[in-house]
N, C-alpha and C positions, 0 to 999 in steps of 0.2 A: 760812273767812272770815267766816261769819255769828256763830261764839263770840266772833271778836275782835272785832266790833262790838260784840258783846252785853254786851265789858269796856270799853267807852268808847274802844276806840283808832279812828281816822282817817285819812281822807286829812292826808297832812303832818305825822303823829307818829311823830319815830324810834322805834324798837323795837332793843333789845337780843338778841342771838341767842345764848346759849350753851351750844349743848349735842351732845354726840357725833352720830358721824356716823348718821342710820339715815335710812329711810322718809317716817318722819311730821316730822323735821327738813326735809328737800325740800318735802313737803306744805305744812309750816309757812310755806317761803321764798315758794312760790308764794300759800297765802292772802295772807299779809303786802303781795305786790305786787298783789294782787287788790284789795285794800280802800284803796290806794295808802301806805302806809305806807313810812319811811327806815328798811331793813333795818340794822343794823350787828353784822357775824357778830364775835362775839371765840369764841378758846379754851374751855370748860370744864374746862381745867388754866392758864388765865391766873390771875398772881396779882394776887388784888384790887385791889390800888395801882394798876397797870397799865391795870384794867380803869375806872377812874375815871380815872383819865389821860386815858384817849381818850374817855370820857363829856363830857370839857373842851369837846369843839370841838362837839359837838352835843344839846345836854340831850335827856336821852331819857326818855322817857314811862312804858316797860313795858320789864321786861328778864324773858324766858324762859328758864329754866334749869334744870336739875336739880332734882329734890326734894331739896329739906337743903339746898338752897344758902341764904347766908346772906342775908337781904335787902339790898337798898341800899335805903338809907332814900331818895336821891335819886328813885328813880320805884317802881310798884308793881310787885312780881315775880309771874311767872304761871309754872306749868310745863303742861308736855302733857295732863299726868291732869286738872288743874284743869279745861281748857280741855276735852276730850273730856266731861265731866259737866254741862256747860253746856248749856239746851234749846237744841234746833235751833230755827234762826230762817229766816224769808226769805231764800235767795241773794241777795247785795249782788250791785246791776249794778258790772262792773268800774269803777277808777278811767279817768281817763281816759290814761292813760299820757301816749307825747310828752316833752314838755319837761317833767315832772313828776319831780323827785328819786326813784329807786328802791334804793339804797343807799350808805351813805357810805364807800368804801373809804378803806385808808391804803396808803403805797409803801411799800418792802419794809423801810425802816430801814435798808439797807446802809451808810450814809453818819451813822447817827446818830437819832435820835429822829422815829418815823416820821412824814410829813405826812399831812392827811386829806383827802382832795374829793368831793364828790356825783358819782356816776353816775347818769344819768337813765334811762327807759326806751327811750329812742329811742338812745342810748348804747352800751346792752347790745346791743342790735341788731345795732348797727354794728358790735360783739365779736364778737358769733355768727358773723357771717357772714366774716369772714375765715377763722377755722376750717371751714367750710362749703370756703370758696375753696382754700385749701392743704392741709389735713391730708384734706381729701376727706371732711369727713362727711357720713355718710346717716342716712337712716331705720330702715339696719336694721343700725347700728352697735349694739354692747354692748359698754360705757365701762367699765373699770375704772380708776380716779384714785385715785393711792396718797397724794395729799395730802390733808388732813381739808377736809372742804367749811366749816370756820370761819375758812381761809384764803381770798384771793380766788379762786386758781388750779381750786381743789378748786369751792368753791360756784359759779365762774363755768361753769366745765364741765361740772359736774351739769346746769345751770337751761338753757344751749344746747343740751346734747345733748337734755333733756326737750322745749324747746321744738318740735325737729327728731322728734320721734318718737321716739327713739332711747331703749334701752335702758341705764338706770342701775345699775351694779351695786354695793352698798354693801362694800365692804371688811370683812371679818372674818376673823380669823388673830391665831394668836397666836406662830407662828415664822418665819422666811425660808420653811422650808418647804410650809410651811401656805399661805403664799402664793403661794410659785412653784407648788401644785397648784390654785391657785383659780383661775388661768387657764386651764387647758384643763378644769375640771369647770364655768365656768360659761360655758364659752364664749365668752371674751372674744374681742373683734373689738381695742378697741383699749384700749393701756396706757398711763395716763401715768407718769411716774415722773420723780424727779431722779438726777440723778447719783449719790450716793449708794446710792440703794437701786440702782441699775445696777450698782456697784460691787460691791456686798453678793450679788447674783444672779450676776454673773462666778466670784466664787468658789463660791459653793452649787453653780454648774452645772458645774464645773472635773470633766471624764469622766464626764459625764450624757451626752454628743451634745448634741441642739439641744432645748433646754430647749423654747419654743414655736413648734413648725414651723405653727401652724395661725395665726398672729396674722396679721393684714393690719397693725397698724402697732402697735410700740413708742416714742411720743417722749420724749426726754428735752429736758429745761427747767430752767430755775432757775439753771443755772449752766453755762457750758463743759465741753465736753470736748476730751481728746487724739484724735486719728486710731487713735492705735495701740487706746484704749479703744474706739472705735465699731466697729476692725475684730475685736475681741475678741467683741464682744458681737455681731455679724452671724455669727462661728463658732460663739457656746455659749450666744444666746437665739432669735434670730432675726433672716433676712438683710434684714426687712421694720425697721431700725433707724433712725428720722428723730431729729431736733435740732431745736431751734426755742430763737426767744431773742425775749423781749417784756420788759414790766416792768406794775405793776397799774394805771399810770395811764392807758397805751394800748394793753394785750391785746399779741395777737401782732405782730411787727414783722419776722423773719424765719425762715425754714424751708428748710431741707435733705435733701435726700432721701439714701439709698443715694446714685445716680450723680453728686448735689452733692457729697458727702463726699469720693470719689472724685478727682473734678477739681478741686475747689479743698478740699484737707486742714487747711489754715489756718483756713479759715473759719467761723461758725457757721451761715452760711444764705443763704440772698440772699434782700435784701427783698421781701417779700409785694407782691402786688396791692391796689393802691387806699393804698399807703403812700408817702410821697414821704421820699427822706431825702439827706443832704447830708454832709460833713466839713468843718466851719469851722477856721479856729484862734480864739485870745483874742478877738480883736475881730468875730468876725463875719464874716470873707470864705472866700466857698468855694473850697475846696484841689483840687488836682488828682487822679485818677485814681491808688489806691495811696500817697498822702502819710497820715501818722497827725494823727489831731486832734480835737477833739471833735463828738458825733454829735448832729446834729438831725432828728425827725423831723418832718412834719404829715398829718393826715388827718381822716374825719369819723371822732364820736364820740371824741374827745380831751377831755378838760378842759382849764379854762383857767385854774385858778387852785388855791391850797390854802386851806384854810381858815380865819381868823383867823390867815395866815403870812404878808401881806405881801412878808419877805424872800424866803423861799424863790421865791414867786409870783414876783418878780421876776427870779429865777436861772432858774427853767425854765422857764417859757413867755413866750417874746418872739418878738414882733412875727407871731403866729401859729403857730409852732414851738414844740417842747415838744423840749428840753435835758434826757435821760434823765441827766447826770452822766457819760457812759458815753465811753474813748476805744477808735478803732478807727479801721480804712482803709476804705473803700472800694471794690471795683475797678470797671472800666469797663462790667461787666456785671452790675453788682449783690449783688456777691458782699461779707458784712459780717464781717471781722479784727475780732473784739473782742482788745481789749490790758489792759486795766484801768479802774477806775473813777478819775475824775478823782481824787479826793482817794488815791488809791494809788500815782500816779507816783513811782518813786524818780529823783531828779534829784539824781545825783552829779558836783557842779563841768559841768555843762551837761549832759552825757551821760545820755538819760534812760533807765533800762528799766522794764520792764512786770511784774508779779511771775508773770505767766502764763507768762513766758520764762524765768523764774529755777527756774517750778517744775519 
């Protein structure tokens, strides 16, 4: 934290992030919100155009990168080496956190050109701690996150778990294999992973037996699953298999255990603690118990707007409620049927289906 002073950056100056996943990357995230600085992680396989794209909604000061990377003339580039050859200066006292912007995420793009909003530090918090509430973590978890911490999912689970005590484990392999052994040689307690890579493991493990009998929790996120795939994967990865489904604007939203899967097989979870959510239709009135329609949630640490996007700002967050785009049921016990994304409705002559049904 005291190098990045020593290059001029500040409380209130975004900072560029782009660089593979390691060590002194985490290091970096936490100086960065130590000195109070607007982290904003991109890719280091984003291509350039892209990376100016989203430069658009927040001029950024300092972007960290790889050596060789080529500059942006827009702000000055710094990389690790540079920054490690810098004299040591005075510990900076932390910024003052609170309401003070800690990084500017964007949503996931699903729907089209991604939007971007500030997360503050009191925000993240409010993140951490539903993962604390549901997925059970401790202090003396050992986190392997198979998504790159230049995505929200990855860096936001790195900097919770860190915060919580807990054990980071950086990801390296360079085959399925490789990885399916990096679980039980480093100990992993927990796994996150998308469907995809679930998918890719189902088969690696196909007459291995139970690929990780020692995991206390594999979650899968990012997208849906089938019943039939989660009970595949409790046979040939581990019986220890949850689900969870959130989005980057408002962290987790719900979670499913084993015995959830079980009794409600439709579903992807049932909404978390400290989350209030609802099924409207078009206009706004709430639907009944099991009716399909569109999902609103609210709670703390939510944003409440997007960046320089007006429109969009007005489509998802009203009147306190934040409108994920997302359609699904409801039941009476909490239990959340995702169906499709709003703009994937197929509505043939009124009859509508879900492509979740189709697949």
């Amino acid at each position: 934290a005291s190098k990045l002073r020593a290059t001029g950056i500040s409380t209130g100056d975004p900072v560029a992030v782009a660089l593979p996943d390691s060590a002194d990357h985490l290091v970096l995230l936490c100086s960065l919100a130590r000195v109070g600085a607007v982290i904003l992680s991109f890719s280091p396989h984003l291509p350039r155009h892209e990376v100016l794209e989203s430069m658009k909604d927040l001029p950024v000061s300092a972007m960290i990168a790889r050596p060789g990377t080529k500059p942006f003339p827009e702000c000055k580039t710094l990389t690790l080496e540079g920054l490690r050859r810098l004299p040591a200066e005075p510990h900076p006292e932390p910024a003052s956190g609170g309401d003070l912007p800690l990084m500017l995420n964007q949503s996931s793009g699903t729907t089209g050109k991604p939007k971007s909003f500030l997360r503050s530090h009191a925000e993240m918090l409010a993140w951490a701690e539903k993962y604390v509430a549901a997925p059970g973590w401790t202090d003396a978890e050992r986190c392997l996150c198979l998504t790159p911490m230049s995505f929200v999912v990855g860096r936001d689970i790195s900097l919770g778990m860190l915060r919580l005590g807990a054990t980071v484990v950086v990801p390296r392999y360079d085959s399925l294999g490789e990885m399916a052994d990096l679980v039980p040689s480093a100990r992993i307690t927990y796994l996150k992973l998308t469907p995809s890579h679930m998918l890719a493991l189902l088969d690696h493990a196909a007459d291995k037996g139970l690929l990780f009998p020692e995991l206390r929790a594999m979650v899968v996120g990012s997208a849906p699953t089938t019943h039939e795939q989660r009970l595949l994967a409790r046979e040939r990865l581990t019986p220890n298999c949850f689900e969870q489904l959130g989005s980057n604007e408002a962290g987790l939203l719900a979670f499913a255990t084993p015995a959830d899967q079980d009794a409600h097989p439709d579903a992807v979870g049932r909404i978390v603690d400290g989350v209030e959510a609802q099924i409207v239709d078009d206009d706004g009135n709430v639907l009944p118990a099991g009716e399909i329609g569109q999902v609103r949630y609210r709670a703390a640490g939510y944003p409440s707007s997007y960046l320089g996007n007006p429109e969009a700002s007005a489509r998802a967050f009203r009147d306190g409620w934040f409108y994920p785009g997302d359609v699904a049921a409801l039941s009476e016990d909490g239990y959340l049927s995702f169906k499709c994304r709003t703009d994937d409705v197929i509505n043939n002559g009124g009859a509508k289906f879900y492509p979740i049904e189709v697949e």
